[in-house]
ROSEZA-427226 format. One line per field, with one value per residue (C-alpha): z, y, x; residue in one letter; chain. Coordinates in nm, 2 decimals. Layout:
residues N
Z: [Z_...]
Y: [Y_...]
X: [X_...]
torlo: [a_...]
marlo: [A_...]
//
This chain:
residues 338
Z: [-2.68_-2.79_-2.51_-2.79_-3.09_-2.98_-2.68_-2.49_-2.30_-2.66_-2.85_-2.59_-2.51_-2.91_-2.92_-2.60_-2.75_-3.08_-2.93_-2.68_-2.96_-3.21_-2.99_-2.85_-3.15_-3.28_-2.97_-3.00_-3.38_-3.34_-3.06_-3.16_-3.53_-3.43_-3.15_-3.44_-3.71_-3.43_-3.35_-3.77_-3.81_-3.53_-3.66_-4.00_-3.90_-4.12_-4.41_-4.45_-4.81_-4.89_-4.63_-4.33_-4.10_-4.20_-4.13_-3.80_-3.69_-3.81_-3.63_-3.30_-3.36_-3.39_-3.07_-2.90_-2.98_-2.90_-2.56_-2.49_-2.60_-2.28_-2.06_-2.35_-2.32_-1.92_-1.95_-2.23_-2.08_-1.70_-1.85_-1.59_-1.59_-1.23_-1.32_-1.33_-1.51_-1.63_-1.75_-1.94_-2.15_-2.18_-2.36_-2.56_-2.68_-2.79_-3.00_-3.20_-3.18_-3.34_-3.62_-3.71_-3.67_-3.90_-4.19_-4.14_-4.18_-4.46_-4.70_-4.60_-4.70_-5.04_-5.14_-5.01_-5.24_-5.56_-5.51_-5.49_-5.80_-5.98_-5.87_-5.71_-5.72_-5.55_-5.22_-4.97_-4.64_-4.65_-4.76_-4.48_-4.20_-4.35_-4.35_-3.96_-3.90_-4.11_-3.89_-3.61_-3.67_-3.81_-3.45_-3.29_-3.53_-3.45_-3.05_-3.06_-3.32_-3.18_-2.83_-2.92_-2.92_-2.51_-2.45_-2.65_-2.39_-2.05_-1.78_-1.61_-1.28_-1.14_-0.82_-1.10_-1.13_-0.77_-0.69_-0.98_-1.08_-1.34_-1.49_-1.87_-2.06_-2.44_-2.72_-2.45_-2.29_-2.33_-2.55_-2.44_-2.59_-2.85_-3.17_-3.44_-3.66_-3.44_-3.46_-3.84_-3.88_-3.66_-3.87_-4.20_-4.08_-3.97_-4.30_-4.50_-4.26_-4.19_-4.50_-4.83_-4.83_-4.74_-5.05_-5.29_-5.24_-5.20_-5.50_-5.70_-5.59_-5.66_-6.02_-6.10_-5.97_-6.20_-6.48_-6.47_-6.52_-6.91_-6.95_-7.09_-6.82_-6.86_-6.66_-6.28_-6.21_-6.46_-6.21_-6.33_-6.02_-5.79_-5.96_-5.91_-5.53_-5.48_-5.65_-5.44_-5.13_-5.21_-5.31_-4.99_-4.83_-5.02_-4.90_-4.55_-4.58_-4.77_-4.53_-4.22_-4.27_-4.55_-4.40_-4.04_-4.18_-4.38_-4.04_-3.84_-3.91_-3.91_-3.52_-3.36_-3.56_-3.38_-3.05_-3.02_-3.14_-3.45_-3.65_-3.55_-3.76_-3.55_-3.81_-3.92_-3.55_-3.53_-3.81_-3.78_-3.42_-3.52_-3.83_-3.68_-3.40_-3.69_-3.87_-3.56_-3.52_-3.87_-3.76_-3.52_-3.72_-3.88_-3.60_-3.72_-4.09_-4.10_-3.99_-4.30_-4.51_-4.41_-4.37_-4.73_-4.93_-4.87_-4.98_-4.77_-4.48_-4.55_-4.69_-4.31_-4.15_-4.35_-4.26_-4.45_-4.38_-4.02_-3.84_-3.64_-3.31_-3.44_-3.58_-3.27_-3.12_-3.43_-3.40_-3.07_-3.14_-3.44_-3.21_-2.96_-3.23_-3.39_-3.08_-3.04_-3.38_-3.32_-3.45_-3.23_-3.14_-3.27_-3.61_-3.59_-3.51_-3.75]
Y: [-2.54_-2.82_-3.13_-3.34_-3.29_-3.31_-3.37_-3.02_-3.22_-3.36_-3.08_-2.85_-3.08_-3.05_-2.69_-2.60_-2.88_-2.71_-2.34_-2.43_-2.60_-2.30_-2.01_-2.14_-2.20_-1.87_-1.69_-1.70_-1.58_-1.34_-1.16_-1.18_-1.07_-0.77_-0.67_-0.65_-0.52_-0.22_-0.15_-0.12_0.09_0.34_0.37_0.49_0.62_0.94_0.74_0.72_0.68_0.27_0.25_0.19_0.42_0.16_-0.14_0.01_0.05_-0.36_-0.46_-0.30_-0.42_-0.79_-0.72_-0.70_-1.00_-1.14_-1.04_-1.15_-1.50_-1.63_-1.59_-1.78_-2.07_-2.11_-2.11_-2.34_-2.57_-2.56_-2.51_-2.24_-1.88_-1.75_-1.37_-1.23_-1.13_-0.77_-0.92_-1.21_-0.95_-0.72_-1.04_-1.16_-0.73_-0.75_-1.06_-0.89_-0.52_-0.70_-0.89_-0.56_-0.34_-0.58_-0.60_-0.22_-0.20_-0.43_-0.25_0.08_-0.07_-0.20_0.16_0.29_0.10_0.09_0.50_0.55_0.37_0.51_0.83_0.89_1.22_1.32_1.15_1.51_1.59_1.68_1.32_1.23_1.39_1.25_0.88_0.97_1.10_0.72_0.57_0.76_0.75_0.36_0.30_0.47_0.34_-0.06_0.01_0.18_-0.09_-0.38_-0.28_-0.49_-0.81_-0.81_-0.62_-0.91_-1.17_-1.25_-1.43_-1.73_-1.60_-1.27_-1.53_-1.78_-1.47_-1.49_-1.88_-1.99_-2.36_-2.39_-2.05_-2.04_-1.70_-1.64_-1.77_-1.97_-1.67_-1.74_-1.49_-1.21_-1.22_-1.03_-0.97_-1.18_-0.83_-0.68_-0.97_-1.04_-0.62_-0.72_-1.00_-0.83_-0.53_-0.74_-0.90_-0.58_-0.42_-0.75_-0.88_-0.75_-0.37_-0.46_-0.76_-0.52_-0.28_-0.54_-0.68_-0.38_-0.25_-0.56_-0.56_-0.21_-0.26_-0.58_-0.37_-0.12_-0.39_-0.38_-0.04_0.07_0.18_0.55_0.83_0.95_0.57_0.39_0.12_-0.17_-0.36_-0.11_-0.19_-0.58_-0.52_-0.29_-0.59_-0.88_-0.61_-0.62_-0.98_-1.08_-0.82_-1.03_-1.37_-1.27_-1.14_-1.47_-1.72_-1.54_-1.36_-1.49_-1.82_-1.67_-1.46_-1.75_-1.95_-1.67_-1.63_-2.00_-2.03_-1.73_-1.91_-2.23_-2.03_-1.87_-2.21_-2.08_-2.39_-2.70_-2.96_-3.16_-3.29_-2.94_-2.76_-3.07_-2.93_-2.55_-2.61_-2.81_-2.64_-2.26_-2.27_-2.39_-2.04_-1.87_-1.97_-1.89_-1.56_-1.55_-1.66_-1.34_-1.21_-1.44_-1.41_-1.02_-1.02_-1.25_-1.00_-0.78_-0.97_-1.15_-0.92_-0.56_-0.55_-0.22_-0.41_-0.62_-0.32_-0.14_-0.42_-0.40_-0.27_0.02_0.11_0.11_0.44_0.55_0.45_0.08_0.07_0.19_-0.13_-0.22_0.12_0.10_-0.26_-0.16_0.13_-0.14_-0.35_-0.09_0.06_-0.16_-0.12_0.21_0.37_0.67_0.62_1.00_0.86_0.58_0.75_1.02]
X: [0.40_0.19_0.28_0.09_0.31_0.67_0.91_1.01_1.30_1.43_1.38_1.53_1.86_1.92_1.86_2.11_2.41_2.37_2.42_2.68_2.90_2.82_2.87_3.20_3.36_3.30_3.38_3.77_3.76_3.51_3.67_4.03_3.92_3.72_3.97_4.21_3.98_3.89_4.23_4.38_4.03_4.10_4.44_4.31_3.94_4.03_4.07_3.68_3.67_3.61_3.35_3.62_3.37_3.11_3.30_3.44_3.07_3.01_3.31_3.14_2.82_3.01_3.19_2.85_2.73_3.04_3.09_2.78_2.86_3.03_2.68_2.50_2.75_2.68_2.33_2.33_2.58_2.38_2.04_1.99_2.00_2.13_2.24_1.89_1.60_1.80_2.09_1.89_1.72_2.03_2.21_1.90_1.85_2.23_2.15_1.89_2.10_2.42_2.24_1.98_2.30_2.54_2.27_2.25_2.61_2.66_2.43_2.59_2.92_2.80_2.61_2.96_3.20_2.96_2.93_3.34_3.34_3.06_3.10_3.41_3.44_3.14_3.30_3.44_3.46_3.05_2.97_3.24_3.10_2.72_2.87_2.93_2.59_2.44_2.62_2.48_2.10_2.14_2.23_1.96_1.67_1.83_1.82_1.53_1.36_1.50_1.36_1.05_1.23_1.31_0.92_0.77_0.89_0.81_0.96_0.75_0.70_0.95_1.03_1.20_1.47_1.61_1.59_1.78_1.73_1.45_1.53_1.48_1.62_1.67_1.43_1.27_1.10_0.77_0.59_0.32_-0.01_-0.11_-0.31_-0.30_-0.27_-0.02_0.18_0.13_0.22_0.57_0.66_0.62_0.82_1.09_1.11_1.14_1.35_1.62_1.55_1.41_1.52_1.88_1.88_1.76_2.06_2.33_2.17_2.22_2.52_2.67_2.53_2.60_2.98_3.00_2.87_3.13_3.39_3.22_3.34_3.67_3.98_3.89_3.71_3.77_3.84_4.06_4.20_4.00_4.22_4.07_3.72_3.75_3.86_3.56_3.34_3.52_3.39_3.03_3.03_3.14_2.88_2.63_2.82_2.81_2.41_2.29_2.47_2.43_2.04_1.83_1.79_1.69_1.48_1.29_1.27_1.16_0.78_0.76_0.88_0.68_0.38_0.49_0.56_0.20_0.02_-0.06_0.09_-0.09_0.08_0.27_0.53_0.55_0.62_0.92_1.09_1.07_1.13_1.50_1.53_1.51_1.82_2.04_1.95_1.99_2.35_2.46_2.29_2.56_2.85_2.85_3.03_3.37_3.26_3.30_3.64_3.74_3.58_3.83_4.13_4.07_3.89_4.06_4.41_4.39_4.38_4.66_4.86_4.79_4.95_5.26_5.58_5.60_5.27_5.26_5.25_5.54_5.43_5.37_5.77_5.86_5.95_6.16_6.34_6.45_6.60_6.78_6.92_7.06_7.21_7.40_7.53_7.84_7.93_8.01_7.68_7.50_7.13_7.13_7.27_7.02_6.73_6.76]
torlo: [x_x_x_x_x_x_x_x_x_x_x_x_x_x_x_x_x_x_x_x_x_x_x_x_x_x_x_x_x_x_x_x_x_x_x_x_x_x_x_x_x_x_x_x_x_x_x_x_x_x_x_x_x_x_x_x_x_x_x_x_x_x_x_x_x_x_x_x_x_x_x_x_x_x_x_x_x_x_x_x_x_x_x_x_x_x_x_x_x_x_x_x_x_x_x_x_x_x_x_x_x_x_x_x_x_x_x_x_x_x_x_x_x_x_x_x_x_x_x_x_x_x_x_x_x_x_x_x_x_x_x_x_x_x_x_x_x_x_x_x_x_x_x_x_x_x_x_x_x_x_x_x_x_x_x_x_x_x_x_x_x_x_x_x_x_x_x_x_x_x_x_x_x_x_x_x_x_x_x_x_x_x_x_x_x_x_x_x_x_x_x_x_x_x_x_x_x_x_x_x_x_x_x_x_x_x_x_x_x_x_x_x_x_x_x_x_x_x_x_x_x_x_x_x_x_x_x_x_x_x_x_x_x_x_x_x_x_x_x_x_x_x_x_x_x_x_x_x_x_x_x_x_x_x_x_x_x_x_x_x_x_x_x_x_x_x_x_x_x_x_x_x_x_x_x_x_x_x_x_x_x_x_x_x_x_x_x_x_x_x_x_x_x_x_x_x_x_x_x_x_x_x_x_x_x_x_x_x_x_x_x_x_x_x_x_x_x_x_x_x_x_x_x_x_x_x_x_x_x_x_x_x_x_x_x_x_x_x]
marlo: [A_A_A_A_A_A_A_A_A_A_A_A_A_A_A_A_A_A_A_A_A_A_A_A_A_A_A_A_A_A_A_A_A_A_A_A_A_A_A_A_A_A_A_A_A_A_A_A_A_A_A_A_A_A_A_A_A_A_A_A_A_A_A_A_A_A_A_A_A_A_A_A_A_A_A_A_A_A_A_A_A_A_A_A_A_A_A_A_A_A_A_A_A_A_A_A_A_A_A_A_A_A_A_A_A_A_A_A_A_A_A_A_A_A_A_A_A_A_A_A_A_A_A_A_A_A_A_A_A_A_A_A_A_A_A_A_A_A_A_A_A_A_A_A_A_A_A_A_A_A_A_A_A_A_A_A_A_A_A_A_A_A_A_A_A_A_A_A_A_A_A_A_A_A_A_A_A_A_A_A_A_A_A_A_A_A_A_A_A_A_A_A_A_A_A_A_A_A_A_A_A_A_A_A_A_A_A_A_A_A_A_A_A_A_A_A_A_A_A_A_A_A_A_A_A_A_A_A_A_A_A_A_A_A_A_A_A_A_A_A_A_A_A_A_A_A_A_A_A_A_A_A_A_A_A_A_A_A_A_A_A_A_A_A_A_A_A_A_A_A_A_A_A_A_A_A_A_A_A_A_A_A_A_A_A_A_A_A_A_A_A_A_A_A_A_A_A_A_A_A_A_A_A_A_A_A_A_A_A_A_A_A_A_A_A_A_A_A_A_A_A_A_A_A_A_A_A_A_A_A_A_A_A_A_A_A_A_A]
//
């Protein structure tokens, strides 16, 4: 970094307040909501039509990140990195894993609730097994893609790793050197990967589920209730992506140009260098924004968690009790059971 342009102690006091505030306040949500989320989805995982194999796969990408949230609050809150160079880059992978992963899955949900409605009855147990096999090779293209993000960085010296104090971990890894071509040919990937691909589709699906709104209640999906749900769905798909990704992925070529000194201006390197953690944590916030999707925008979700919706082993508990109550009154637990 340019000593000449800005203050590294300023700068990097901001940066670690901003992350420590951010990541705990999302920690609770984000791990009680995709605890929850996981637990109604395994419940119902044969129920794949409406994407819920999709959003099952999202929820474990969130719990990821999440999990990994804890470590990043220490070392933000000490400014030192103690648990070792592996477990450093293991963290600062899952970061790039659950946000790759979650844009992944947010476009598969979209093209997934815009087909059922379009074309419903195209949707069998072949196109069930293939959503499985999506899900599959989605999360071996995002490790194996993402992979670059921990090669790219380097620690400082190895003997930093084992005596503790002055360890730096995260986006402060300093960066290796490369081309300026290889690093230009990164960036744009990135982009059309994180960023453009994934807009188009949400895009569309969301415009071709508004447009059959226009259409009269007829064909294999008269329900125009069940159409506006499926549109609510994808618009908060496309909430989630342009809160969450767009503006990191705007920010992003801006700060590797400032990390590898290719951005001189000095007023300019300030404001990317404030401007880009602030992406970076809605990035993150995804992780307690998908859970909302679920909760507020599926009425099947809410309609699981019902009574009369539960599965037997969930009313258990409420069975039993009734059994007790009724017992001095004369009734048999036989009686009430049956």
């Amino acid at each position: 970094m340019n000593q000449s342009c800005d203050s590294r102690d300023n700068l990097r006091v901001y940066q670690h307040y901003l992350y420590a505030v951010v990541y705990s306040v999302i920690l609770a949500p984000g791990l009680l909501g995709n605890v929850l989320a996981l637990w109604v989805f395994r419940l119902y995982v044969k129920e794949t039509k409406k994407a819920v194999v999709f959003m099952m796969n999202l929820a474990v990408a969130d719990l990821l990140q999440v999990l990994s949230l804890p470590l990043r609050i220490y070392y933000y809150l000490n400014n030192s990195w103690p648990f070792g160079h592996s477990l450093c880059m293991i963290c600062f992978y899952l970061k790039y894993v659950n946000m790759y992963a979650s844009i992944f899955f947010l476009a598969c949900v979209s093209v997934r609730r815009c087909e059922l409605i379009i074309r419903p009855l195209r949707y069998n147990s072949f196109r069930r097994k293939w959503d499985v096999l999506i899900c599959v090779l989605g999360w071996c293209f995002v490790c194996l893609a993402c992979l670059l993000f921990p090669l790219l960085r380097t620690p400082r010296a190895q003997d930093d790793f084992n005596n503790g104090s002055s360890l730096v971990c995260f986006a402060e890894l300093p960066i290796r050197n490369i081309s300026a071509s290889a690093a230009w040919a990164l960036m744009i990937i990135a982009e059309l990967m994180g960023l453009v691909i994934p807009s188009i589709l949400v895009v569309a699906c969301t415009c071709l589920t508004a447009r059959s709104l226009r259409h009269p209640a007829s064909g294999p999906i008269p329900d125009r209730g069940e159409k506006r749900r499926s549109l609510k769905m994808v618009l908060s798909c496309a909430g989630v992506f342009l809160v969450c990704f767009v503006p990191y992925h705007i920010t992003m070529p801006l700060d590797f140009l400032v990390k590898t000194n290719s951005l001189k201006n000095c007023a300019l390197r300030d404001f990317v260098l404030r401007c880009h953690p602030i992406t970076l944590c809605l990035a993150s916030l995804n992780c307690s924004l998908d859970p909302l999707m679920y909760y507020f925008m599926t009425d099947e979700f809410w309609r699981r968690l019902s009574k009369h919706e539960l599965p037997d082993a969930m009313n258990l508990t409420r069975r039993l009790s009734c059994a007790v109550e009724d017992a001095p009154n004369g009734n048999s637990t036989t009686e009430t059971s049956q």
